[in-house]
Every structure is written in C-alpha cells, then in structure tokens.
N, C-alpha and C positions, 0 to 999 in steps of 0.2 A: 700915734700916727695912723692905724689902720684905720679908724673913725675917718681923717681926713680922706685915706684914700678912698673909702665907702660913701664918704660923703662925692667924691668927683667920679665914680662909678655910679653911685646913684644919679647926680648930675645929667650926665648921657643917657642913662636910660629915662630919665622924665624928660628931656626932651625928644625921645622916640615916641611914649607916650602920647605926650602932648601932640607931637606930629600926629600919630594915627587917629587920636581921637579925633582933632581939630579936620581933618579931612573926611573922616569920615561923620561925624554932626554935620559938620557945613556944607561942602560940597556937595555930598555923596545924600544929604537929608536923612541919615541912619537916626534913629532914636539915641539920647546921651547914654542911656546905661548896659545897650549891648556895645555901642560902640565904645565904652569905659571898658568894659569887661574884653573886647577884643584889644584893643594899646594894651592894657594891665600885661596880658597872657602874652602880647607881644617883647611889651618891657623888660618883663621879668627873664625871657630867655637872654635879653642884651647885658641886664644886669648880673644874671650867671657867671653869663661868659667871662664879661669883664671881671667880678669877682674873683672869680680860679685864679685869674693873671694876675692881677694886682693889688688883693684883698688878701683873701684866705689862703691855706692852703688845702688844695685837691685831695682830695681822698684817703684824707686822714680819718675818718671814721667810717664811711662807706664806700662800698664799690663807685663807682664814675654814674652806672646806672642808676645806683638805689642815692645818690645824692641829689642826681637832679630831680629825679623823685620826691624827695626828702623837702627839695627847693618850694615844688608845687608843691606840694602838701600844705608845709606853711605859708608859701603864699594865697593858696585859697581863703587861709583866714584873711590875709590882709586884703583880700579883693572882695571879702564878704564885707569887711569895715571901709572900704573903700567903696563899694556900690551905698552901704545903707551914710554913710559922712555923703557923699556926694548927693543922694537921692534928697537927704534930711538939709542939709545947705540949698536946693533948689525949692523944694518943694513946699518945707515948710518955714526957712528962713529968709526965702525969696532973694537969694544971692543969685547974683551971675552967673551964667555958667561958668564962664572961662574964670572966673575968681574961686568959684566952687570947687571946680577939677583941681586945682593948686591947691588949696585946703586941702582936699581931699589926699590928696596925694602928699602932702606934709604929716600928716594925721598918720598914713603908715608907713613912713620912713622908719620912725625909729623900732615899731615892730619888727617890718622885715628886717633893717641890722642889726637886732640885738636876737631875732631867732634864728639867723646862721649863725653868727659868731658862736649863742649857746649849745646849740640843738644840732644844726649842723655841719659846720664843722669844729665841732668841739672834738677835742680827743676824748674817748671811751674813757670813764675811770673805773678805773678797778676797785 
C-alpha cells in the first residue's frame, strides 16, 4: 500500500510541477530547463511534505533538518536525470515538450521512491 500512497503523493506533486513549469515556459517565455529545475525544487518540497503525512514515517532515521536535507540531496540526482531525460527527449529525440516533461518526470518517479523508502527513511540497522 505505501507504493499506492506514493504513487497519489507523487501525483500532486507532478501536477505542481507541471503547473510551474507550464507557466513559466509559456507565459512567462523562461527557457524549459531552468524553468524544469525551478517546478522540480518546487515539487519536491510538496512531495515532502505530503510524504511525512501519508507515506513515510518522519524521523525515523534523521533529525526533521537533516531529512529534508537528506530529501534534496537525493533529489538532486533525480533533477540531474531529469534535466539531461528531458534535455535528450527535446533535443535530440525531438519530442514535445509537454510530452517530454511527462517522460521526464516518469523516468524519476521510481528513483525518487525507492531512494526515500531505502536511504531515507529507512530505519538505521545495526
């Protein structure tokens, strides 16, 4: 069951994403890949949050600080495999954006859930 629930946290947060990026590409004329890397660093706080409540449990292995720490850290990798999926889908496979971002963002779904579940908030073993 936590999968599902990760999966409808995850949910929410890719449609914050998708909100921020799609406003700021379109609207706002910001370049895709800072405006990816601004939604992602936006997302990921929504997916946190949501996480703690209805995912994981909180601060079983680090302090409240060094977890959300712990969150960006891993997520940097997944927003480094999210910038070059999304750059590699435009650039040199000549997808769509908006079908690109989706990829892109499917591509590290299961990273980022399977490097909280392991990494952070895993219980310490001894």
């Amino acid at each position: 069951m936590q999968i599902a629930r990760y999966f409808i946290v995850g949910g929410i947060a890719a449609i914050v994403d998708l909100l921020i990026f799609f406003i700021f590409v379109y609207p706002l004329n910001i370049a895709y890949l800072p405006a990816a890397a601004v939604s992602f660093i936006a997302a990921t706080f929504v997916n946190y949050l949501l996480s703690i409540k209805y995912v994981f449990e909180s601060r079983i292995r680090f302090s409240k600080r060094a977890e959300l720490a712990a969150v960006y850290v891993v997520s940097a990798v997944g927003l480094l495999v999210n910038q070059c999926s999304l750059y590699l889908a435009v650039e040199a496979l000549y997808i769509a954006l908006p079908a690109a971002k989706i990829l892109s963002m499917g591509i590290v779904f299961m990273w980022n859930y399977l490097s909280r579940k392991h990494f952070v908030f895993a219980p310490e073993r001894n």
